[in-house]
VEXPANU-539311 format. One record per residue (C-alpha): residue number from 1; residue in one letter; x, y, z. Coordinates in pm, 1 decimal, decimal comma. Layout:
<pts>
pos/code/xx/yy/zz
NUM/A/X/Y/Z $
...
</pts>
This chain:
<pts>
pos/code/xx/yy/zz
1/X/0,0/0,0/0,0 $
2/X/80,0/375,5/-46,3 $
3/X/-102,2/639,0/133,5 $
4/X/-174,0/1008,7/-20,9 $
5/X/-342,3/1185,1/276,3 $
6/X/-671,2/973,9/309,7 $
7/X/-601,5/817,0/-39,2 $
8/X/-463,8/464,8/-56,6 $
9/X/-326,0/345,2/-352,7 $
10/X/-293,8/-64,3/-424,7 $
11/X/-429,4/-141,0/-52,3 $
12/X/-563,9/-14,1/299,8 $
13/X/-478,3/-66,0/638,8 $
14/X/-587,2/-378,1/796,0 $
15/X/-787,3/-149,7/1069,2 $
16/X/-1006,5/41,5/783,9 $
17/X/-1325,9/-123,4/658,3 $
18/X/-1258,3/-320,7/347,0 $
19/X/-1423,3/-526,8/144,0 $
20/X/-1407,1/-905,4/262,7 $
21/X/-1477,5/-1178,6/79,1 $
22/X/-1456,8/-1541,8/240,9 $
23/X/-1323,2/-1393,8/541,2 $
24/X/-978,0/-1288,0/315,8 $
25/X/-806,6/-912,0/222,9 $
26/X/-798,4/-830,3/-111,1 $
27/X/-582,5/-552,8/-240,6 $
28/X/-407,6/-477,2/-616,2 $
29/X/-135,5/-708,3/-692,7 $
30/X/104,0/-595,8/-986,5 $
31/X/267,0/-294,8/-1115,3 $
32/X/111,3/97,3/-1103,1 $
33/X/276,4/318,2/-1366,3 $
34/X/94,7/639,3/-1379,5 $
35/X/-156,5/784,2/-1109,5 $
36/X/-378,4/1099,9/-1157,4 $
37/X/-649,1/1243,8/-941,4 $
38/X/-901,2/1497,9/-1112,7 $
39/X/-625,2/1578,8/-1360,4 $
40/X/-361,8/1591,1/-1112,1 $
41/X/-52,7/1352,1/-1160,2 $
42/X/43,6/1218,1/-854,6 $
43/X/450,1/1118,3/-815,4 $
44/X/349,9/746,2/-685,0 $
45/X/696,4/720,1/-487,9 $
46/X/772,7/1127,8/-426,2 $
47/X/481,6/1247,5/-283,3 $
48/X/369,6/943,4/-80,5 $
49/X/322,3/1017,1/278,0 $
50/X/366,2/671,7/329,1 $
51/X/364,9/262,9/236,5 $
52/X/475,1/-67,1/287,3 $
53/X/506,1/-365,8/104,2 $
54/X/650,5/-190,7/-207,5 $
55/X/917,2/-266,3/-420,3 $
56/X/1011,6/-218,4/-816,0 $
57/X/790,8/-347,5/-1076,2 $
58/X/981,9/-675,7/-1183,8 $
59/X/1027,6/-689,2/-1568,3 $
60/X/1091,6/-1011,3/-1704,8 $
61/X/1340,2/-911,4/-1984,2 $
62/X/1537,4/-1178,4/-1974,8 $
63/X/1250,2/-1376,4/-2104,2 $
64/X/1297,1/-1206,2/-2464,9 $
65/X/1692,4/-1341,5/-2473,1 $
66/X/1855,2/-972,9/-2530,8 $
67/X/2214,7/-1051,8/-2490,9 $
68/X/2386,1/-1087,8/-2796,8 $
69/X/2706,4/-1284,6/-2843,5 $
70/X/2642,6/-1593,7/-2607,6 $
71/X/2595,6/-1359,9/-2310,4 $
72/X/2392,9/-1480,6/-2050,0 $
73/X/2084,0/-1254,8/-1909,1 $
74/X/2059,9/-1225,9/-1487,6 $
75/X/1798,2/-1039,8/-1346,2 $
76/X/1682,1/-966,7/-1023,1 $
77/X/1360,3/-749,2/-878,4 $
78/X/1485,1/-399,6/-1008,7 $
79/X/1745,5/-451,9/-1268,9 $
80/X/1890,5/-694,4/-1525,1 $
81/X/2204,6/-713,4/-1711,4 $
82/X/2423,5/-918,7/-1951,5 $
83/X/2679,5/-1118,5/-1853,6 $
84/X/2958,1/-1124,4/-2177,8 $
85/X/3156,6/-1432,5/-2283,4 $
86/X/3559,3/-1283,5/-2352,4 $
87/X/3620,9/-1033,9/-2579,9 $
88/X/3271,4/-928,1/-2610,2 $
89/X/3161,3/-598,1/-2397,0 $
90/X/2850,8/-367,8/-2384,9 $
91/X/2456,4/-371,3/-2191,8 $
92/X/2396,0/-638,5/-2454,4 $
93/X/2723,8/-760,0/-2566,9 $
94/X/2702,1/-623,4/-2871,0 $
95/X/3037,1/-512,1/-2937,4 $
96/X/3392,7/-681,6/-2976,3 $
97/X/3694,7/-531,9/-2753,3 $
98/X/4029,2/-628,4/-2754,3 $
99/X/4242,3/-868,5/-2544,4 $
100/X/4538,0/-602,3/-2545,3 $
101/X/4406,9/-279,9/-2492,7 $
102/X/4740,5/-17,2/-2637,1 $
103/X/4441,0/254,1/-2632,3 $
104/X/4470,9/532,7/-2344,1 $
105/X/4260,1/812,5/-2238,0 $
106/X/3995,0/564,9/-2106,9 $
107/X/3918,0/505,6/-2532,8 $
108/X/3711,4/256,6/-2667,9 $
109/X/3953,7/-31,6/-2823,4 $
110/X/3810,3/-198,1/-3093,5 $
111/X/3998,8/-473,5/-3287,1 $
112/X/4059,2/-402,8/-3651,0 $
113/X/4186,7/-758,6/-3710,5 $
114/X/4263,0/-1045,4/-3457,5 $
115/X/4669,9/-798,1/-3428,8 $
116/X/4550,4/-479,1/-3459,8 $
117/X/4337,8/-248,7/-3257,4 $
118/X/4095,8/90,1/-3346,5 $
119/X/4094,0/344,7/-3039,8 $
120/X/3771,9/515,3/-3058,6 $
121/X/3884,2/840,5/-2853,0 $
122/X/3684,8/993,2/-2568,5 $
123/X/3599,4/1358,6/-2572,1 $
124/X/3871,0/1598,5/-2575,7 $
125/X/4111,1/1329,5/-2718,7 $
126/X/4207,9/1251,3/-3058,0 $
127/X/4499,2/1053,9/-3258,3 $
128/X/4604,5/707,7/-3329,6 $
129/X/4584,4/593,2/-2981,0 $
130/X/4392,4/891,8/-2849,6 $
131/X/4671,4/1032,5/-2682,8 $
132/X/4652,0/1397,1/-2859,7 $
133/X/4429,5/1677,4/-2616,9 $
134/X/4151,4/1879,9/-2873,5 $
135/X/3972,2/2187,7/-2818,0 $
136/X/3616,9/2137,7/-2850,4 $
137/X/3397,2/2427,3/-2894,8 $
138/X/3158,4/2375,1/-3157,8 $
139/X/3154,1/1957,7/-3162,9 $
140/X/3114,6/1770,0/-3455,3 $
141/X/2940,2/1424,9/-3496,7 $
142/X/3054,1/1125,2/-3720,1 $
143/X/2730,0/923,5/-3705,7 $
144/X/2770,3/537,6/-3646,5 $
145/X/3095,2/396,2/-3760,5 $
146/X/3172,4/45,6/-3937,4 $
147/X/3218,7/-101,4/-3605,6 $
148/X/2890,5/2,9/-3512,3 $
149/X/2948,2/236,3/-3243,6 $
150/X/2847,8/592,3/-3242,8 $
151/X/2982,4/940,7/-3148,5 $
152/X/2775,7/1087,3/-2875,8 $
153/X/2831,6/1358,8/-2581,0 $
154/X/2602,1/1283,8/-2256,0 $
155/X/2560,4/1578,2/-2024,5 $
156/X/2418,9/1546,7/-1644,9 $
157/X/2048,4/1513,7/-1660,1 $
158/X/1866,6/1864,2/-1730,3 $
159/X/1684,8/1929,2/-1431,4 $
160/X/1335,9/2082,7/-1338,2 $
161/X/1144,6/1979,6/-1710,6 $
162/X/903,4/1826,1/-1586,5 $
163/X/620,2/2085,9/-1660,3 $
164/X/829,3/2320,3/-1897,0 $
165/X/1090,5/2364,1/-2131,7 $
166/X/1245,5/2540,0/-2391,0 $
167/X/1542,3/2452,2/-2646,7 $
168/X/1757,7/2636,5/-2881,9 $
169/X/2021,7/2506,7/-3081,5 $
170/X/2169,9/2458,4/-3451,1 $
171/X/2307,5/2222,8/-3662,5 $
172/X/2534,2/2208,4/-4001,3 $
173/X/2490,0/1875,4/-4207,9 $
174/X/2795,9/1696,1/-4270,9 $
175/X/2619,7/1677,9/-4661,9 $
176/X/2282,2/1646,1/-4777,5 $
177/X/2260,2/1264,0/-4771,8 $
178/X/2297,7/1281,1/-4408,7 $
179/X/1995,6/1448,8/-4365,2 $
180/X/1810,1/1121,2/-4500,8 $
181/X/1938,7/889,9/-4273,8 $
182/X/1729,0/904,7/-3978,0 $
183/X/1948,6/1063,4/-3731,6 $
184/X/1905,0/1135,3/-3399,8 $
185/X/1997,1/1506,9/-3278,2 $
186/X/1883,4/1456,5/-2875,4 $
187/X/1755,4/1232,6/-2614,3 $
188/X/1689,0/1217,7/-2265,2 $
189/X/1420,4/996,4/-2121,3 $
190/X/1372,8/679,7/-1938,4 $
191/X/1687,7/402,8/-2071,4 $
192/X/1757,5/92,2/-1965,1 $
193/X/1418,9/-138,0/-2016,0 $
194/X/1269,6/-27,4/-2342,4 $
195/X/939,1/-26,0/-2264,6 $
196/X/625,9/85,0/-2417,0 $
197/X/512,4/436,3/-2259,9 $
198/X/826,9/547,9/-2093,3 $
199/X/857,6/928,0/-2119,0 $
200/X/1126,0/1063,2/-2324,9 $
201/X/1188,9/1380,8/-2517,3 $
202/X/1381,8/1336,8/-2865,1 $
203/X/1451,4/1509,6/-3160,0 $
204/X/1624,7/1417,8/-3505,0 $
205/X/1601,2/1418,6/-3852,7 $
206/X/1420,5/1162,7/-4067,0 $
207/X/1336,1/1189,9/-4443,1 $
208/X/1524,4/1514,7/-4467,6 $
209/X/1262,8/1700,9/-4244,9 $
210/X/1305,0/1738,2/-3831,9 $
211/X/1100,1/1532,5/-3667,5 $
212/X/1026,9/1602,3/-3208,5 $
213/X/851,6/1370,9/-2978,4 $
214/X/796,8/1357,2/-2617,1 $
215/X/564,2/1089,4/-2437,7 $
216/X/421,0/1197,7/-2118,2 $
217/X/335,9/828,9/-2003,2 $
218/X/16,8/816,6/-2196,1 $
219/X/149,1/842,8/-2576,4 $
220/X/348,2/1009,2/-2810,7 $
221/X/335,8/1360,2/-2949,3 $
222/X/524,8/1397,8/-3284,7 $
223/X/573,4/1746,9/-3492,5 $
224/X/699,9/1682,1/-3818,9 $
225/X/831,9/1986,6/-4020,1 $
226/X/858,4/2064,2/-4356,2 $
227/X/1114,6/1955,2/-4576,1 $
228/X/1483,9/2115,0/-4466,2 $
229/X/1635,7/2360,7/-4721,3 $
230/X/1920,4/2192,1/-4799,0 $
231/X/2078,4/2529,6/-5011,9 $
232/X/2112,4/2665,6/-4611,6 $
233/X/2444,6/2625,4/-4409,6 $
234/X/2306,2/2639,8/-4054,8 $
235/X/1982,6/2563,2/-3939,2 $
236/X/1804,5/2657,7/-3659,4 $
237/X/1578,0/2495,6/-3417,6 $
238/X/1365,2/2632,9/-3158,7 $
239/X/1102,1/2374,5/-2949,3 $
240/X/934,2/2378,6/-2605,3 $
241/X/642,3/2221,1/-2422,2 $
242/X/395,1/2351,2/-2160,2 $
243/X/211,1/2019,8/-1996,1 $
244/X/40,1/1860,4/-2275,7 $
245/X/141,9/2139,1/-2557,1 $
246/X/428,3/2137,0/-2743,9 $
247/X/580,4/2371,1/-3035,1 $
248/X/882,1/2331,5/-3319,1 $
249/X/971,9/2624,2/-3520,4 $
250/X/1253,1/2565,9/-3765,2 $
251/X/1478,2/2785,0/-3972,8 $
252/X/1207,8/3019,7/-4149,9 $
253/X/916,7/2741,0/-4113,5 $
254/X/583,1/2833,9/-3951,5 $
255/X/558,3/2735,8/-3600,0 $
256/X/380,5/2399,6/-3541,4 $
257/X/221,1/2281,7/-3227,5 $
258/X/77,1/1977,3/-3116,7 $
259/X/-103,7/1808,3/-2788,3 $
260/X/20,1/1495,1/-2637,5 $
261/X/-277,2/1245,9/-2603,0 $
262/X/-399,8/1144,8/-2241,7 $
263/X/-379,3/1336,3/-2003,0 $
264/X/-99,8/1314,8/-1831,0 $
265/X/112,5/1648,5/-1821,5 $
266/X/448,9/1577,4/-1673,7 $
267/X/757,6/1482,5/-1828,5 $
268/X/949,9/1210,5/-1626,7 $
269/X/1275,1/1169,8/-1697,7 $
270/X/1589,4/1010,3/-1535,9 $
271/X/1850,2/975,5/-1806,2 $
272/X/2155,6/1196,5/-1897,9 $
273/X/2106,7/1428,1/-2187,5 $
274/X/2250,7/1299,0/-2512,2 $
275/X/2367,8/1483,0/-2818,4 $
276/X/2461,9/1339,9/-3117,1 $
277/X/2410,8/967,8/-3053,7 $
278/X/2367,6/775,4/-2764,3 $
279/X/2668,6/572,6/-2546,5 $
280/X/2543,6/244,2/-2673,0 $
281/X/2340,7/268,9/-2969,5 $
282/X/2126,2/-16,8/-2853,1 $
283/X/1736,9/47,0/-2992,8 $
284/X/1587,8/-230,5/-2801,2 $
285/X/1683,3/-18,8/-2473,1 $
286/X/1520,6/340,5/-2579,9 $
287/X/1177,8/397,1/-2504,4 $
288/X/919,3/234,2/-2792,6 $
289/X/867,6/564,4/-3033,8 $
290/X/1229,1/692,1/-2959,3 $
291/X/1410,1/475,6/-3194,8 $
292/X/1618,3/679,2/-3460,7 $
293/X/1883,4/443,9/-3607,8 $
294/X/2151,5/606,5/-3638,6 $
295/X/2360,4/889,7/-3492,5 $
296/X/2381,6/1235,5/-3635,9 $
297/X/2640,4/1341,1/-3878,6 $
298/X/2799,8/1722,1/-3875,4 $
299/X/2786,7/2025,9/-3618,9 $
300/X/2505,2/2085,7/-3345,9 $
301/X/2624,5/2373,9/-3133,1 $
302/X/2448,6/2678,7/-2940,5 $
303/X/2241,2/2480,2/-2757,9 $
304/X/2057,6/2622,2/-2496,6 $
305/X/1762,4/2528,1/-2203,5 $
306/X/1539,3/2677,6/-2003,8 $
307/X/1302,0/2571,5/-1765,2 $
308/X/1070,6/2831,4/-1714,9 $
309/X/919,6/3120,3/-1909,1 $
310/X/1097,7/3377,9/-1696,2 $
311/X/1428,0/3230,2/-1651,0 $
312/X/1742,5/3266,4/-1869,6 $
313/X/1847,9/3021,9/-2122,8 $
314/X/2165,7/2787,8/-2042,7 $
315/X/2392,1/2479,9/-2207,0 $
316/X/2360,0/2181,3/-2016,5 $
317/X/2567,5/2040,3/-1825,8 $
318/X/2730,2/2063,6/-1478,7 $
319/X/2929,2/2283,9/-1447,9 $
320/X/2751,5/2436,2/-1729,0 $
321/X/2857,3/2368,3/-2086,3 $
322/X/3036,7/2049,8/-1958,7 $
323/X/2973,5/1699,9/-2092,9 $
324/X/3012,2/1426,7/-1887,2 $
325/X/3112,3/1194,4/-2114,1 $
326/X/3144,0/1167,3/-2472,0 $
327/X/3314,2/950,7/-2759,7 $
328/X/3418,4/991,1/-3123,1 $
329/X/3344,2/1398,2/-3115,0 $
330/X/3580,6/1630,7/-3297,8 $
331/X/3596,1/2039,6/-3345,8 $
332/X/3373,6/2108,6/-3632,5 $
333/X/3587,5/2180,5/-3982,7 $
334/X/3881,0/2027,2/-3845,1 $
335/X/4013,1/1695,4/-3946,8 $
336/X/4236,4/1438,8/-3780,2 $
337/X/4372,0/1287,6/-4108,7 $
338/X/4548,5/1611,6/-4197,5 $
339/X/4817,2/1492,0/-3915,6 $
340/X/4802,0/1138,0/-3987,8 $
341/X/5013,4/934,6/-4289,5 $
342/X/4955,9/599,8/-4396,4 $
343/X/5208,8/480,3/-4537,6 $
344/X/5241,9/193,3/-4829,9 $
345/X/4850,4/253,9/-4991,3 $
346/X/4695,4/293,2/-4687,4 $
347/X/4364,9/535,6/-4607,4 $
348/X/4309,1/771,2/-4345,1 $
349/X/3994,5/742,0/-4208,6 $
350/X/3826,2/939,6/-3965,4 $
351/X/3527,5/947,3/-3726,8 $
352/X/3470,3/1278,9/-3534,7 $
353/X/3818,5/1256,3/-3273,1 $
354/X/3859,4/870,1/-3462,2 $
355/X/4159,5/807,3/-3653,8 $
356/X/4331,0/498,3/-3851,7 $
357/X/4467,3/348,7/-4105,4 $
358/X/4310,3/68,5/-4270,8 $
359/X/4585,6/-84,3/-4452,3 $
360/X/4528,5/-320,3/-4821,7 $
361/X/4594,1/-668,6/-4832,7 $
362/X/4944,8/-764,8/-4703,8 $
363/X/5000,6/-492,6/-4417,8 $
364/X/4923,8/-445,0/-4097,0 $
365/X/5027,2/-175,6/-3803,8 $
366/X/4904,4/164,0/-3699,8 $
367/X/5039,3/331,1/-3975,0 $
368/X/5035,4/45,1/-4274,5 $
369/X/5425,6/-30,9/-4172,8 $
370/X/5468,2/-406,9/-4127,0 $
371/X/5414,4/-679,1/-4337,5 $
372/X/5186,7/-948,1/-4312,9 $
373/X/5313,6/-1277,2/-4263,4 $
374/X/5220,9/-1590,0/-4504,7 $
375/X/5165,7/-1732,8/-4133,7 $
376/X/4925,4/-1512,5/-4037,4 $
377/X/4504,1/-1555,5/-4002,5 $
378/X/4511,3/-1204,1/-4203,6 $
379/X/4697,2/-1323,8/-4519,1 $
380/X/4534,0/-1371,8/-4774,2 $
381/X/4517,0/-1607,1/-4904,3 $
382/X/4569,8/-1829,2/-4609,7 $
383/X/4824,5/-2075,8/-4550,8 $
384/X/4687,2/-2409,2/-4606,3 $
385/X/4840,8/-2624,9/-4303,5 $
386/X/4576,4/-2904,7/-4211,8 $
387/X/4468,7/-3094,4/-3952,6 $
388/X/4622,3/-2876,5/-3650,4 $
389/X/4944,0/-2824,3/-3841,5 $
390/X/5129,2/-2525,5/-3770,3 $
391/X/5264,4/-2246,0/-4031,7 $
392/X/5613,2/-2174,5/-4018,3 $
393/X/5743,1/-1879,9/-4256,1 $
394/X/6048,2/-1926,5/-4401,1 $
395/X/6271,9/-1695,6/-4652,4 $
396/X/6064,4/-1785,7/-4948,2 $
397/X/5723,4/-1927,5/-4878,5 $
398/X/5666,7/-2127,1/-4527,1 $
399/X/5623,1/-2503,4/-4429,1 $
400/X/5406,2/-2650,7/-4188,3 $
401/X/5531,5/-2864,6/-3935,8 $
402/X/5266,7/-3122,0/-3871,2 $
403/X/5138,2/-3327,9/-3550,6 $
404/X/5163,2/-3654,3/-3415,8 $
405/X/4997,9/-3885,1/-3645,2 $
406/X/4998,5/-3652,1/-3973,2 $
407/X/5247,7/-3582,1/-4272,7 $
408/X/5249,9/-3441,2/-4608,2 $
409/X/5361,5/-3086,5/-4705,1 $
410/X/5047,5/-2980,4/-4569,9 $
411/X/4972,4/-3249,4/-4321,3 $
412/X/4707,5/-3346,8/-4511,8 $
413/X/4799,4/-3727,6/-4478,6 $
414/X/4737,7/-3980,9/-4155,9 $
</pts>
């Protein structure tokens, strides 16, 4: 039971008069995810003079098998998580890492090939093995790279939205194509469970126009704008909400409004605020109706929040202007290849603060500098030593010296 003054919510005191039947108590059993009176939404656990007998609402996630990878799914009465087999990391074990980590900087090591290793840097780093300090005042975002991870800053959760808020901000597209490719711009919400009705507030772009939704508990409001104009450099973006009401203007577009349905009026939300992309671009975790695919690609900067009509617009973040975290995010119009060189046919490429070489067929290292042995799972094509046989390079070509119980050049023979 929880009481609200005289108001008991799920059960009532043995002492009160209650409804009997067969001489036994019955009272709600199960979850309670939204409570209004006359309008009024209640904060079941805030503004509950009292209770007992409550705990979180149990979600059986691990009945839908989300780990990826072989992971095995644990889960007890208020959280669940995934528990990786090696060399496999993330909430759902999604992603590869690497058994000898020569990133620093607290980077993301990914590995390129079963030797060699990607650092995806963490804000304010940059460079091979993200060892190089950046500058980042205007950040720009590189979308979701081959090895499927995104760039993404998270600032401290914005407080004191629940009611109202305002944004500003603008963005430059890193080209027109990226404005097709359903990107997200923000999110902050409810993560971790991806359920159905779980408030969030998102915006992004999707079929080259901006597209903002919020859910309020009771179902999603979406304002769709018209078509971007693509001949622009920067664009624009001003949105709010006030309870169920909520309002998009963008670049020189009319203003457009809409009403969330229900009638629920507060905005819940418990997340940090993401820009760009999310720390693990994971769909099944975002709230159902929040699901952009990928991150966005170019410059967001300028952006500002307020949480009332009469107070002054601010960055997030704490202290202000501060991510806490971030990955993959370089200074907009700069580029990280212009200090790199591959050497021997290799390519720069690079992914916000992300740099490396990704060598052709036959070399190997940060910089496309060693060779790759005949002996080695990379070479292609591979050596063809059978039956547990092992490669042994030699000056021209390489022989296999085979196991008990095999010969033949390539131990192909019992």
């Amino acid at each position: 039971q929880i009481t609200f003054g005289s108001i008991f919510l799920g059960n009532v005191p043995v002492h009160e008069e209650v409804h009997r039947c067969a001489g036994q108590i019955y009272g709600y059993k199960g979850c309670v995810r939204d409570f209004q009176i006359n309008n009024k939404e209640l904060f079941i656990i805030d503004e509950a003079l009292g209770g007992r007998n409550i705990e979180n609402c149990n979600v059986p996630i691990c009945d839908y098998h989300p780990c990826h990878n072989g992971g095995t799914c644990t889960s007890d009465a208020e959280n669940w998580f995934c528990e990786c087999p090696k060399l496999y990391s993330g909430k759902l074990c999604q992603f590869a890492t690497c058994d000898e980590n020569p990133c620093g900087n607290g980077a993301t090591c990914f590995p390129k090939s079963r030797r060699d290793a990607v650092c995806l840097c963490p804000y304010g780093r940059s460079g091979i093995l993200c060892s190089d300090a950046i500058n980042i005042s205007q950040p720009s975002f590189s979308g979701t790279d081959v090895f499927g991870y995104t760039s993404f800053l998270a600032y401290s959760a914005i407080q004191n939205i629940t009611f109202y808020y305002e944004f500003h901000l603008k963005f430059q597209l890193a080209n027109h194509h990226s404005a097709l490719q359903d990107n997200l711009i923000f999110f902050t919400g409810q993560k971790g469970q991806g359920l159905n009705g779980d408030d969030f507030l998102e915006l992004g772009l999707r079929n080259g126009r901006v597209v903002y939704s919020y859910n309020l508990g009771s179902g999603t409001a979406t304002i769709v704008s018209k078509p971007l104009d693509l001949t622009l450099n920067i664009h624009v973006i001003h949105l709010g909400r006030y309870l169920q009401k909520g309002w998009l203007k963008v670049d020189d577009q009319k203003n457009k409004t809409v009403t969330s349905p229900g009638r629920l009026v507060g905005l819940n939300v418990f997340s940090q605020f993401y820009l760009g992309g999310y720390r693990e671009y994971t769909p099944e975790l975002l709230p159902t109706g929040s699901r952009f695919k990928n991150s966005f690609q170019g410059c967001i900067f300028d952006v500002q929040v307020r949480n009332g009509m009469n107070q002054e617009f601010k960055s997030p973040g704490t202290p202000e202007g501060h991510p806490n975290s971030g990955r993959s995010v370089g200074q907009c119009k700069d580029s990280p290849c212009s200090l790199i060189k591959c050497r021997n046919g290799g390519k720069c490429i690079e992914s916000g603060s992300t740099v490396y070489c990704d060598c052709p067929t036959g070399w190997k290292g940060a910089f496309c500098t060693e060779t790759v042995s005949v002996c080695e799972p990379e070479h292609d094509p591979p050596h063809l030593c059978k039956q547990g046989g092992t490669c042994v390079p030699l000056p021209k070509g390489y022989a296999c010296h085979c196991p008990l119980g095999t010969t033949g050049t390539y131990c192909e023979q019992g």
